[in-house]
C-alpha positions as CSV (number, residue, x, y, z in Angstrom):
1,X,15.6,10.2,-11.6
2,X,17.0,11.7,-8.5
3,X,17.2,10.5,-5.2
4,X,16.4,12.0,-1.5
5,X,16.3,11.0,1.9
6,X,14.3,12.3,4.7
7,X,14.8,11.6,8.2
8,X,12.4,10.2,10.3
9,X,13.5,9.7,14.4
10,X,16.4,7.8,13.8
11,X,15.4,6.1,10.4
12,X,16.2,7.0,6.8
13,X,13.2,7.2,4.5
14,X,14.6,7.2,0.8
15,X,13.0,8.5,-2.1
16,X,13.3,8.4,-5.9
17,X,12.2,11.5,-7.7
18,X,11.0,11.8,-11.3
19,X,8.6,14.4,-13.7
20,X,8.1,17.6,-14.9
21,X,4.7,18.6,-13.9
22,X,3.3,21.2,-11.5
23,X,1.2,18.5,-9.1
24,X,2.8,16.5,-6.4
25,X,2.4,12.9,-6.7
26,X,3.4,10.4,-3.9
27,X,3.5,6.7,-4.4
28,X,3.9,3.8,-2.1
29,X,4.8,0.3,-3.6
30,X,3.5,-3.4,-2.7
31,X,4.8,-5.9,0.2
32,X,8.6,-7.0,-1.4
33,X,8.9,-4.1,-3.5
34,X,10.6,-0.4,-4.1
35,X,10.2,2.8,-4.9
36,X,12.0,2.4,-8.5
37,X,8.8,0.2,-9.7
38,X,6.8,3.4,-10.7
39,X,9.6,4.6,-12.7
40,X,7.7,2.7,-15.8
41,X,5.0,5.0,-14.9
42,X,6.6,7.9,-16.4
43,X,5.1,8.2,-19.6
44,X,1.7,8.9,-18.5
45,X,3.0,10.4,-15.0
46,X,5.8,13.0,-15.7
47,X,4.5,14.9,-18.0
48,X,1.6,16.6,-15.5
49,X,3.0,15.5,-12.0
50,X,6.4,15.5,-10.4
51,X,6.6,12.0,-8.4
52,X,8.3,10.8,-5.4
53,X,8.4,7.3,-5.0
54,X,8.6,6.1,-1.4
55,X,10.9,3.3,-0.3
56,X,8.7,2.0,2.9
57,X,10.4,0.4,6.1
58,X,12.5,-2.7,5.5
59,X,12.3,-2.2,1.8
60,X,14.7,-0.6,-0.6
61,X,16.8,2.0,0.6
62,X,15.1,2.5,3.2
63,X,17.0,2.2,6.5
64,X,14.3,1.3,9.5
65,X,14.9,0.1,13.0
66,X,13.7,-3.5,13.2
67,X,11.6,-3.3,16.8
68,X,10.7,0.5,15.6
69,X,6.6,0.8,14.5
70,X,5.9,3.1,11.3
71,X,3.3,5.5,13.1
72,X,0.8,7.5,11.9
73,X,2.8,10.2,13.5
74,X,6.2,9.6,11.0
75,X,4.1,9.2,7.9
76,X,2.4,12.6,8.6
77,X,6.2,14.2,9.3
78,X,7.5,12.1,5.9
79,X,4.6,13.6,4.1
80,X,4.9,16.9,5.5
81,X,9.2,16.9,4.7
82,X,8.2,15.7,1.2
83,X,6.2,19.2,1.2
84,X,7.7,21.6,2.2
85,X,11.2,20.2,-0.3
86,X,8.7,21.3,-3.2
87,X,7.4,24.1,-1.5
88,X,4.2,22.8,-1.9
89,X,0.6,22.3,-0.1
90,X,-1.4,20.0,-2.2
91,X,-0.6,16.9,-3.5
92,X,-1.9,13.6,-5.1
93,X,-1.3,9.9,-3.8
94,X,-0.8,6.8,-5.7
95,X,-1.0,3.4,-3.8
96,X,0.0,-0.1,-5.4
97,X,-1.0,-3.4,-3.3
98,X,0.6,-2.5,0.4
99,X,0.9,1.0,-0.6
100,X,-2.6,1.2,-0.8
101,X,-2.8,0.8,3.1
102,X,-0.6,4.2,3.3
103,X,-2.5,5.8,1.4
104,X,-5.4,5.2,3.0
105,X,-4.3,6.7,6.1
106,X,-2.5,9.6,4.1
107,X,-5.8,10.4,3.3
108,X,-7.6,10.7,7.0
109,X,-4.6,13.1,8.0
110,X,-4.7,15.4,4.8
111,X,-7.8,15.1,3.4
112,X,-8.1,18.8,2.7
113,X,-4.9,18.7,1.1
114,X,-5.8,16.3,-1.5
115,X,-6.4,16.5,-5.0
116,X,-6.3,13.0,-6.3
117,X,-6.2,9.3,-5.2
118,X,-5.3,6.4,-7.4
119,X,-5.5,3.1,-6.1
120,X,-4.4,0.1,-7.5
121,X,-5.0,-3.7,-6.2
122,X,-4.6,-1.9,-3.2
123,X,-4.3,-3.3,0.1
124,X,-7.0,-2.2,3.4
125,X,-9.4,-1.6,1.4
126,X,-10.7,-4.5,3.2
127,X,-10.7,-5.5,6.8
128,X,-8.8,-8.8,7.0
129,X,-9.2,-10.6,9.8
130,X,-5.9,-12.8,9.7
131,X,-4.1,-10.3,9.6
132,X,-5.7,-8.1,12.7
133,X,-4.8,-11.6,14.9
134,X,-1.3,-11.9,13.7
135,X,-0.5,-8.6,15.0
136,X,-2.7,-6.7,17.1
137,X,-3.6,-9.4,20.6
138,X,-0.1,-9.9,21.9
139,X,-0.8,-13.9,22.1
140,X,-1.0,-13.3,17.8
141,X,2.0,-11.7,17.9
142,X,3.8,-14.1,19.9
143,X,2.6,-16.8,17.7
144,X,3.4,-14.6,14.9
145,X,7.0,-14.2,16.2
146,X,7.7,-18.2,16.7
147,X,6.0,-19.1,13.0
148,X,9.7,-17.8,11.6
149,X,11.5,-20.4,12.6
150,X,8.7,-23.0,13.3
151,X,6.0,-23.1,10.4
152,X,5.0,-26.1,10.2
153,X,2.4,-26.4,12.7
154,X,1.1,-22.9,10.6
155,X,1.5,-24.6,7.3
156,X,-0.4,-27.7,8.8
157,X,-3.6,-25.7,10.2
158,X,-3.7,-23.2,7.1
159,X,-4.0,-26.3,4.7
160,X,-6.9,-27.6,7.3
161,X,-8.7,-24.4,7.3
162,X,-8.2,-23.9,3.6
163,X,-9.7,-27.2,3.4
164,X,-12.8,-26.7,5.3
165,X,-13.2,-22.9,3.3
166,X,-12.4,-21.3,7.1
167,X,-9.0,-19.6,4.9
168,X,-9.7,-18.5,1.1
169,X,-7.2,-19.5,-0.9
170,X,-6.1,-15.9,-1.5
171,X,-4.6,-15.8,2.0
172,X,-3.7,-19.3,1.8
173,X,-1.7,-18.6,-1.8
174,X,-0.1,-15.3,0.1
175,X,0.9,-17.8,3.0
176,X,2.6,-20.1,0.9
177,X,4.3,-17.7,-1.7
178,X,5.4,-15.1,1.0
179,X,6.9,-17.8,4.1
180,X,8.5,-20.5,2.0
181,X,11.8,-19.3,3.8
182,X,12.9,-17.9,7.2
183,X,14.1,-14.9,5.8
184,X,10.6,-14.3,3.8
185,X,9.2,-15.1,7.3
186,X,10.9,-12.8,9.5
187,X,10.4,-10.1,6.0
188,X,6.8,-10.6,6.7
189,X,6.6,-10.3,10.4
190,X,9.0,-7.2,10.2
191,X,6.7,-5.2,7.7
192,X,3.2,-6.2,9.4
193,X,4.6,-5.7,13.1
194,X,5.7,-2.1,11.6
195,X,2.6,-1.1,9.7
196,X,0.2,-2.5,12.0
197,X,-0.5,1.2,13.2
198,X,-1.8,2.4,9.4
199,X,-5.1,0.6,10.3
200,X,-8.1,2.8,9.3
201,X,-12.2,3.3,9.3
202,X,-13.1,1.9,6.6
203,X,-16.5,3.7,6.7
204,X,-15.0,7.1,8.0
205,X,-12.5,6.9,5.1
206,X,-14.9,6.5,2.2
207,X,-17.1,9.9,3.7
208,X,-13.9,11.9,4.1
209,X,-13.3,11.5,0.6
210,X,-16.9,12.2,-0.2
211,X,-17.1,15.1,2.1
212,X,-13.5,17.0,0.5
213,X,-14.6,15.7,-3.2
214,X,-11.6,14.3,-3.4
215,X,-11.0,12.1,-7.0
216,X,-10.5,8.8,-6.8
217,X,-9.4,6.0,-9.5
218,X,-9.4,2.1,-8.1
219,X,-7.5,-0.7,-10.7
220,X,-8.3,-4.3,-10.1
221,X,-6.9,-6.8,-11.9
222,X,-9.6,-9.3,-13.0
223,X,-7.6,-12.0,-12.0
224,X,-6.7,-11.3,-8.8
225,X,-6.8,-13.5,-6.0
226,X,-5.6,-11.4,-3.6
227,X,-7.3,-7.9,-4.0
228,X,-10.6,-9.2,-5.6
229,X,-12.9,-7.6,-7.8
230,X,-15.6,-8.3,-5.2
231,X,-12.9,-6.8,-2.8
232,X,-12.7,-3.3,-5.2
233,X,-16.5,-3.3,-5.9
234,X,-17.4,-3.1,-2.4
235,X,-14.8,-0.1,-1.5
236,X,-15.8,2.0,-4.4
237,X,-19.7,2.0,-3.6
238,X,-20.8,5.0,-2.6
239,X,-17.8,7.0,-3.6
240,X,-19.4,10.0,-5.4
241,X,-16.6,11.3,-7.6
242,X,-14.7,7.5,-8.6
243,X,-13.6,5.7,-11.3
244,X,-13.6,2.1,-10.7
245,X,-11.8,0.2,-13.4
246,X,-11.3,-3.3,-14.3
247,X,-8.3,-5.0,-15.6
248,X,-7.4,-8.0,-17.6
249,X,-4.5,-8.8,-15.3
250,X,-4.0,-10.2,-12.0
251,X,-2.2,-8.6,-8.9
252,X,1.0,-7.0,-10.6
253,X,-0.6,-3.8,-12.5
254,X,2.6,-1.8,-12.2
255,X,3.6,-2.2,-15.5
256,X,4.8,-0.4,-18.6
257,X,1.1,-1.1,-19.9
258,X,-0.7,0.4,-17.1
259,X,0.6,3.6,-18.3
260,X,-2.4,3.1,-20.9
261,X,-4.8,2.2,-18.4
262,X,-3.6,5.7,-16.6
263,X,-4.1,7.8,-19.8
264,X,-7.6,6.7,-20.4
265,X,-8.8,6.9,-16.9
266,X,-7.5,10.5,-16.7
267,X,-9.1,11.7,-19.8
């Protein structure tokens, strides 16, 4: 394993590095995560891809400007850096949970660059509409902002509005697990604040990866309650050359047995 940096503005993007094969893989972890997760990955990844693992802003090693957005524009140059270290044009993407958000948007920039998408419980796959009023109106934001050190009135509606089925209990379960501190809180409002510009069409996304044939695999955990099957299902419909697979797990797929679940879908 080997690791890299690549500069971004005035951030440091760090990397982890592992394979042997001739294809470019680049991954993206989940919210709370790092790029060393996919290292158990590398019986079924090293053999035919060489991997680099992405630390993402306010995660890892990763050294990101608090009040600085991740743009389009610096995933494209990150991507592009990656590149042009390996000397390389093409590459595939892997995106777990969060990740899968990046990837998404990886894939409206580089389409024609693309060999391969894997996807697992990933996240914007799905247009959620809590999370577009956290951080896109600047009233969402500022209430957003004051829930870090003030959540109780938050806490007190979400339980109202899981009550009356308003908030699924997905969200609400994400709520409660991810902001039962202030420094989860201002974690949360730090990532979403900076990612809030990896938004994509949904629609436009799924014909760009018809329209440059562009193989896909989606993982969802069966037990998922925060990346539903429903949530997968949907997404993967109409995708012409897609494997959609189902897994008896819940959200955390990255594990040493999903290098199984890997081997068989690539076969």
């Amino acid at each position: 394993m080997n690791h890299f940096y690549f500069e971004i503005r005035n951030n440091s993007i760090h990397t982890v590095e592992f394979g042997e094969g001739k294809k470019i893989l680049i991954c993206f972890h989940g919210f709370g995560e790092q790029a060393e997760k996919f290292i158990v990955l590398a019986p079924a990844l090293s053999k035919n891809y060489s991997v680099i693992a992405v630390d993402l802003p306010f995660h890892g090693k990763t050294k990101w400007s608090s009040d600085e957005i991740f743009m389009r524009e610096d995933l494209i140059i990150l991507i592009d850096q990656i590149l042009q270290s390996k000397n390389e044009n093409r590459f595939s993407l892997l995106g777990y949970s969060m990740g899968g958000k990046i990837v998404l948007a990886a894939v409206n920039d580089f389409a024609s660059q693309i060999d391969e998408v894997i996807l697992a419980a990933p996240d914007g796959v799905e247009n959620d509409r809590w999370y577009n009023v956290a951080v896109y109106p600047a009233w969402g934001q500022r209430l957003f902002f004051r829930f870090i050190t003030k959540p109780n009135f938050v806490f007190t509606v979400a339980k109202f509005l899981r009550a009356i089925r308003v908030l699924n209990d997905r969200l609400f379960n994400f709520l409660w697990l991810q902001t039962d501190s202030e420094d989860k809180r201002r974690m949360v409002y730090n990532v979403w604040m900076a990612m809030r510009e990896m938004k994509t069409n949904l629609s436009k996304t799924k014909i760009i990866l018809r329209k440059h044939h562009i193989k896909s695999f989606i993982f969802i955990g069966k037990y998922d309650q925060v990346i539903t099957l429903a949530i997968g299902k949907k997404f993967s419909s109409g995708l012409s050359d897609c494997k959609y697979v189902i897994l008896e797990k819940g959200h955390n797929l990255i594990t040493e047995s999903f290098n199984e679940n890997l081997n068989e879908a690539f076969q």
